[in-house]
MARVEXTOR-823232 format. One line per 10 residues: number of its first residue (from 0); for each residue x negated, y, z of C-alpha. Coordinates in Angstrom, 2 decimals, decimal comma, padded with zeros to 5 digits, always signed. Layout:
<paros>
NUM	X:Y:Z ~ ...
</paros>
This chain:
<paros>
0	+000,00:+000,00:+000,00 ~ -001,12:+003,54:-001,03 ~ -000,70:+006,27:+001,52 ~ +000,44:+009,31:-000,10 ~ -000,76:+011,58:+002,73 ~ -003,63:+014,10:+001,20 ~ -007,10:+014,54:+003,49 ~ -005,50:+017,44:+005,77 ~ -008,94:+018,59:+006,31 ~ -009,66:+020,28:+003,66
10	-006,32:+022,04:+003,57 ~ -007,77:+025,88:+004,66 ~ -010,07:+025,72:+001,45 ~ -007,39:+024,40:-001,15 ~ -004,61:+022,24:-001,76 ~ -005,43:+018,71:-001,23 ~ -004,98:+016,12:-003,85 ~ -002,13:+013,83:-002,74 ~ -003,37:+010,12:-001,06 ~ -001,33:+008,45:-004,19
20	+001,38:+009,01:-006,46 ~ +003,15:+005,30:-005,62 ~ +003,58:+002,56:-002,99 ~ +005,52:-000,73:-002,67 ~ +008,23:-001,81:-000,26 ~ +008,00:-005,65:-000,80 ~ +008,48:-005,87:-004,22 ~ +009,95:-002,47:-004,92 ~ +007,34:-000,43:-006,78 ~ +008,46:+003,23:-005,63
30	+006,97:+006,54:-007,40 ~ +006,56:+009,76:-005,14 ~ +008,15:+011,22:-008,70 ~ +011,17:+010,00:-008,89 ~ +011,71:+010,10:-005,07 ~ +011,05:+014,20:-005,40 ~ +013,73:+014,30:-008,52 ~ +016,32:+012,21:-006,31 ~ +015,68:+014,74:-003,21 ~ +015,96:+017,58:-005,72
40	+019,17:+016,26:-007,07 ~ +020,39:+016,01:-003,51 ~ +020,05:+019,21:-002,78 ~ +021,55:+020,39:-006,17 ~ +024,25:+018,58:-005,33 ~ +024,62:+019,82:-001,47 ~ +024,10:+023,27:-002,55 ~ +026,88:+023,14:-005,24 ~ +029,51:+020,97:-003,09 ~ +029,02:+023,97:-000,47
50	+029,62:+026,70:-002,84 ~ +032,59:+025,25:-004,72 ~ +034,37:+023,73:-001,91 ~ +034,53:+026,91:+000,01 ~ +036,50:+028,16:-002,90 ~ +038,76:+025,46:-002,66 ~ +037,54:+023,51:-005,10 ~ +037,02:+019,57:-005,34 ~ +034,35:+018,57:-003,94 ~ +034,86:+015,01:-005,67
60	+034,33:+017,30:-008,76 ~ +030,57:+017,94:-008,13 ~ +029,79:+014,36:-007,20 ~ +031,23:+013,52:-010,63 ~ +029,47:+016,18:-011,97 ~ +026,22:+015,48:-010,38 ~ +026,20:+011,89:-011,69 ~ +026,91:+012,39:-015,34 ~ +024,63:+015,81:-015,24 ~ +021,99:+013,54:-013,79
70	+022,36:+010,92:-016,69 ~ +022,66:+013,43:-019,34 ~ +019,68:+015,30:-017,44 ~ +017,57:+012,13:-017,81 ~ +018,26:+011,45:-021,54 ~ +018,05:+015,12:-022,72 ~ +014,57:+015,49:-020,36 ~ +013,34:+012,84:-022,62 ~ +014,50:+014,00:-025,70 ~ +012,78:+016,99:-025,33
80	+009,35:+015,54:-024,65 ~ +009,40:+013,53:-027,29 ~ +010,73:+016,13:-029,92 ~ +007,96:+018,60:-028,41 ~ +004,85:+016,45:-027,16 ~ +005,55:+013,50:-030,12 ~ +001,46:+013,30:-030,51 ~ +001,46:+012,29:-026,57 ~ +003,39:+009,06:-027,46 ~ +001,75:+005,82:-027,42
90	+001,65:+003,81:-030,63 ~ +004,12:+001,43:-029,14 ~ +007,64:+001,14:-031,25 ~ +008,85:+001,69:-027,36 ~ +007,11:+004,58:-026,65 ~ +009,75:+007,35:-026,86 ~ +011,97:+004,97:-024,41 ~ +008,63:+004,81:-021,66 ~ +010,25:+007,16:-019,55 ~ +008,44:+004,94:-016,99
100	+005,11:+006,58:-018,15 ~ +006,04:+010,17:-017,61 ~ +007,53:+012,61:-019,94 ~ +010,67:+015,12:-018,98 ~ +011,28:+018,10:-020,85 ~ +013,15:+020,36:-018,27 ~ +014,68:+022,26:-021,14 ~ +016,18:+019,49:-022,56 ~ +016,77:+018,33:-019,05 ~ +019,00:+021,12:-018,15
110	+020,60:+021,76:-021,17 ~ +022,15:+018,38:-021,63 ~ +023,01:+018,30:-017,79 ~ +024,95:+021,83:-017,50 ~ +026,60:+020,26:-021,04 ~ +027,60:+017,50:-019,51 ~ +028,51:+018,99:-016,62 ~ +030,68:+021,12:-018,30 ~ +032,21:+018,53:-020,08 ~ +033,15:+016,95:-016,69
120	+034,64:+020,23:-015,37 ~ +036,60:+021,44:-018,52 ~ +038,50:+017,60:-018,60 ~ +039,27:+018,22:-014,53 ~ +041,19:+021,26:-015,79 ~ +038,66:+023,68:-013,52 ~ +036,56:+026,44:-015,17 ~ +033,12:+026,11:-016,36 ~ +032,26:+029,62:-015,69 ~ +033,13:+029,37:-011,96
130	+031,59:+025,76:-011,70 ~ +028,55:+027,47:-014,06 ~ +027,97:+030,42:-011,11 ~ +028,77:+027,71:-008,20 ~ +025,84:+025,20:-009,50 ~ +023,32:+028,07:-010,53 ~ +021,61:+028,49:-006,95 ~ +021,55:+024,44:-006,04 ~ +019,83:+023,66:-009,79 ~ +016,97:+026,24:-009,37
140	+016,70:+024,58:-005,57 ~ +016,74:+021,22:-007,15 ~ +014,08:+022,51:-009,95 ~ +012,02:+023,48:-007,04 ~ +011,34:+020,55:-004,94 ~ +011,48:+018,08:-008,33 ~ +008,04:+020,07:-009,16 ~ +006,43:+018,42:-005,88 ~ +006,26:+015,41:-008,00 ~ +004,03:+016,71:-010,04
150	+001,85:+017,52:-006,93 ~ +001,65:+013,80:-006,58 ~ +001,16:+013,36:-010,26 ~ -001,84:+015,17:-009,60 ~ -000,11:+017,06:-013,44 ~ +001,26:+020,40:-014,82 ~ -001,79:+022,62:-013,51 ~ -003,59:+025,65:-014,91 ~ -007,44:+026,44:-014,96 ~ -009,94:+026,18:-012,64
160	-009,71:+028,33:-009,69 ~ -011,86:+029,07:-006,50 ~ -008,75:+031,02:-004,90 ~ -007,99:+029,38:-001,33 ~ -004,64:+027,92:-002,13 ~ -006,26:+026,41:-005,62 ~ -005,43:+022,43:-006,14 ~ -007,75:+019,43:-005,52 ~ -007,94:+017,29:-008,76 ~ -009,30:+013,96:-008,77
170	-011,94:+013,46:-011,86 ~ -009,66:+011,21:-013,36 ~ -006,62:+013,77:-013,66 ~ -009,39:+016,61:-015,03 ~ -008,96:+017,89:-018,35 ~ -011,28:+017,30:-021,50 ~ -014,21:+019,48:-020,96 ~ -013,50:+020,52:-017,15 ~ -014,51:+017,49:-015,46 ~ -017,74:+019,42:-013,31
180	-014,34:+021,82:-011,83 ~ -012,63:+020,38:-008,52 ~ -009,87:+022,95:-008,40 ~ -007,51:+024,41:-010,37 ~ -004,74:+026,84:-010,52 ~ -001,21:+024,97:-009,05 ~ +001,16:+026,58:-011,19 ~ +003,77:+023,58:-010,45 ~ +003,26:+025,16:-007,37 ~ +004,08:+028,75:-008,20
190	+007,14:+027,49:-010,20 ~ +008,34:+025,97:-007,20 ~ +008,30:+029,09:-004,88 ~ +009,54:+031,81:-007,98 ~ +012,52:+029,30:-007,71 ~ +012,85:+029,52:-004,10 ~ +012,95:+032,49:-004,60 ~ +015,23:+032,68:-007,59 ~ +017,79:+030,93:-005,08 ~ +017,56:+033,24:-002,45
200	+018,21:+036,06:-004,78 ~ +021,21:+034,40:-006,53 ~ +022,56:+033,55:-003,17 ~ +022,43:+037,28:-002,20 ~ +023,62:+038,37:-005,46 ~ +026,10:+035,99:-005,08 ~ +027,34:+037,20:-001,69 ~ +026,32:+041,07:-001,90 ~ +028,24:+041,66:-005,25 ~ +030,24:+038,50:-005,87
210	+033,70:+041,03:-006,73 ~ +031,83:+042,90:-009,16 ~ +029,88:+039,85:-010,96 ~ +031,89:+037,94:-013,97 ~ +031,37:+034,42:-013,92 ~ +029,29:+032,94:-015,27 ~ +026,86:+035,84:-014,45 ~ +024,97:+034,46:-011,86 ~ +024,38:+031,30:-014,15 ~ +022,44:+034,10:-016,18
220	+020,67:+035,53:-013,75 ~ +019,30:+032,05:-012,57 ~ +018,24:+031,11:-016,61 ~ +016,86:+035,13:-016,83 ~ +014,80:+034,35:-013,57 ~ +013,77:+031,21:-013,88 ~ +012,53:+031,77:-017,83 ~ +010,62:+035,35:-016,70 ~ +008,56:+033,19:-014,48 ~ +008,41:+030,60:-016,62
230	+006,18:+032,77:-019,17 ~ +003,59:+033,34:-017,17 ~ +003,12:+029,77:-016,28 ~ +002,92:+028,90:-019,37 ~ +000,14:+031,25:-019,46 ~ -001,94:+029,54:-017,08 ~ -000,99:+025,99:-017,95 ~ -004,13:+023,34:-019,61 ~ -002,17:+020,40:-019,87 ~ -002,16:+019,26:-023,57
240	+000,85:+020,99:-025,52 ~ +001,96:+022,07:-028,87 ~ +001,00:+025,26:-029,75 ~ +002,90:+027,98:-032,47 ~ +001,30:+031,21:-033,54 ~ -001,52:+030,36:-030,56 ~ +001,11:+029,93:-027,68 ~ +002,27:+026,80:-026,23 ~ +006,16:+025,63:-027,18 ~ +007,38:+026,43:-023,67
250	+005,81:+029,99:-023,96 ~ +008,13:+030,84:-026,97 ~ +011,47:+029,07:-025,48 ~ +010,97:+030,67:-022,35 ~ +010,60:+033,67:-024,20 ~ +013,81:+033,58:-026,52 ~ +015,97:+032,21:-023,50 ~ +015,16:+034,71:-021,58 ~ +016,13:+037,35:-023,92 ~ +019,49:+034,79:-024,75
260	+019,91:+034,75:-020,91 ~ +019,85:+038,68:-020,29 ~ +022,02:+039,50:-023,94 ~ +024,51:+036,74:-022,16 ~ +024,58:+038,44:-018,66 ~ +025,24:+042,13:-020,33 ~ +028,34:+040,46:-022,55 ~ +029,98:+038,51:-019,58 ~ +029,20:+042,33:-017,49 ~ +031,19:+044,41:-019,70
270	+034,27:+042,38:-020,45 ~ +036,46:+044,13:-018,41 ~ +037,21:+044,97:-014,63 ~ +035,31:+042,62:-012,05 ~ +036,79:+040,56:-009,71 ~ +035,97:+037,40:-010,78 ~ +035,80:+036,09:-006,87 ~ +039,70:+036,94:-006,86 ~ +040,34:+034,85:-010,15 ~ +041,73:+030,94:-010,10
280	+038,95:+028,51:-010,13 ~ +041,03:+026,66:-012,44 ~ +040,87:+027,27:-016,14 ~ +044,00:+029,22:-017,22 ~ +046,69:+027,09:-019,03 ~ +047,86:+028,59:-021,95 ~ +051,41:+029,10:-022,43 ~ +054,02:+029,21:-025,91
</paros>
């Protein structure tokens, strides 16, 4: 068995590399990955089940939603890396399935889960815009403790760094060309606290001007956030990646959904009078 506690000692010069990344119980193989995903879809789901229910909706609804989101999440994750990162594949005809091996695209990831989501809500008669603004501060919390599995991973980090909070990589995880540098930058890291962050703001937001924000505004705030942030990781970031007029993919998408995310917000602000926290959670029926 693998412990997966780091050497704590050298914790006040940098980040320690993790003890392991999996372990058995009996004949269980379990991955600190997919353990960190499952907590962060936990909380996701908490976070929601709060939100919604205290606007009297069903809280049966988000466990429904939570488990096809998840699926969809999954597939769409997958998707994504291959479409993106299809030189990373091994020569295998099952490669693209090897989700096994590593490989989740969180744009794909979240786009096929809010569909599917959606899908969910909009057959439960509810509205998606409501559910949309509900969900927005549990998926960026989710989003934030799903990147400590790339801690473990030992994955998903920038350059080398001497900074005191830089990351411990073992020689093996090192990219091409650095292997002489022990630490590097942990932007997993500083993805994971901007979306702490993120959630705390939507939360106030949420609270400090929920009759003046249109649903699903806050959803747009979260994707405006979470994508500003997202550039400048992408910045940082060595791990091997497609690259389009010298930038990595991720660099352009979060660029253009960012700008999607704030044109969406200013739309949804200026339909009308406010007051969306006094509206029906329940999608309108129309009427002959």
């Amino acid at each position: 068995m693998i412990s997966l506690l780091p050497d704590l000692s050298t914790l006040a010069a940098s980040i320690p590399a993790p003890g392991g990344k999996q372990f058995h119980v009996g004949p269980l193989l379990i991955r600190a990955y997919a353990l960190c995903m499952l907590a962060g879809i936990a909380a996701a789901t908490w976070m929601t089940h709060r939100r919604w229910t205290r606007r009297g909706g069903d809280g049966e609804l988000v466990l429904e939603v939570a488990l096809w989101g998840s699926i969809a999440g999954v597939l769409g994750g997958r998707l994504y890396h291959v479409i993106t990162s299809w030189n990373e594949l091994g020569p295998e005809w099952w490669a693209p399935f090897a989700i096994w091996k590593g490989g989740l695209g969180i744009w794909g990831g979240i786009t096929c889960g809010v569909l599917a989501g959606a899908w969910v809500v909009h057959r439960a008669g509810m509205s998606v815009p409501h559910f949309m603004d509900a969900a927005a501060p549990g998926i960026v919390l989710g989003q934030a403790i799903g990147r400590l599995g790339n801690w473990f991973n030992q994955e998903l980090f920038g350059g080398p760094s001497n900074l005191p909070w830089a990351l411990e990589v073992d020689p093996a995880y090192r990219p091409a060309g650095e292997a002489d540098q022990a630490t590097f930058h942990p932007t997993f890291a500083y993805e994971g606290l901007w979306n702490l962050a993120t959630c705390a703001v939507l939360l106030y937001l949420g609270h400090r001007y929920r009759t003046r924000l249109r649903a699903p505004a806050l959803f747009c705030l979260y994707v405006a956030l979470y994508t500003l942030g997202r550039v400048f990781w992408e910045l940082l970031r060595v791990d091997p990646s497609n690259h389009i007029l010298g930038q990595r993919i991720n660099f352009w998408v979060s660029l253009i959904v960012f700008a999607g995310a704030v044109v969406a917000f200013v739309m949804v602000q200026r339909r009308g009078p406010a007051h969306d926290a006094d509206l029906p959670i329940r999608r309108p029926t129309r009427t002959a």
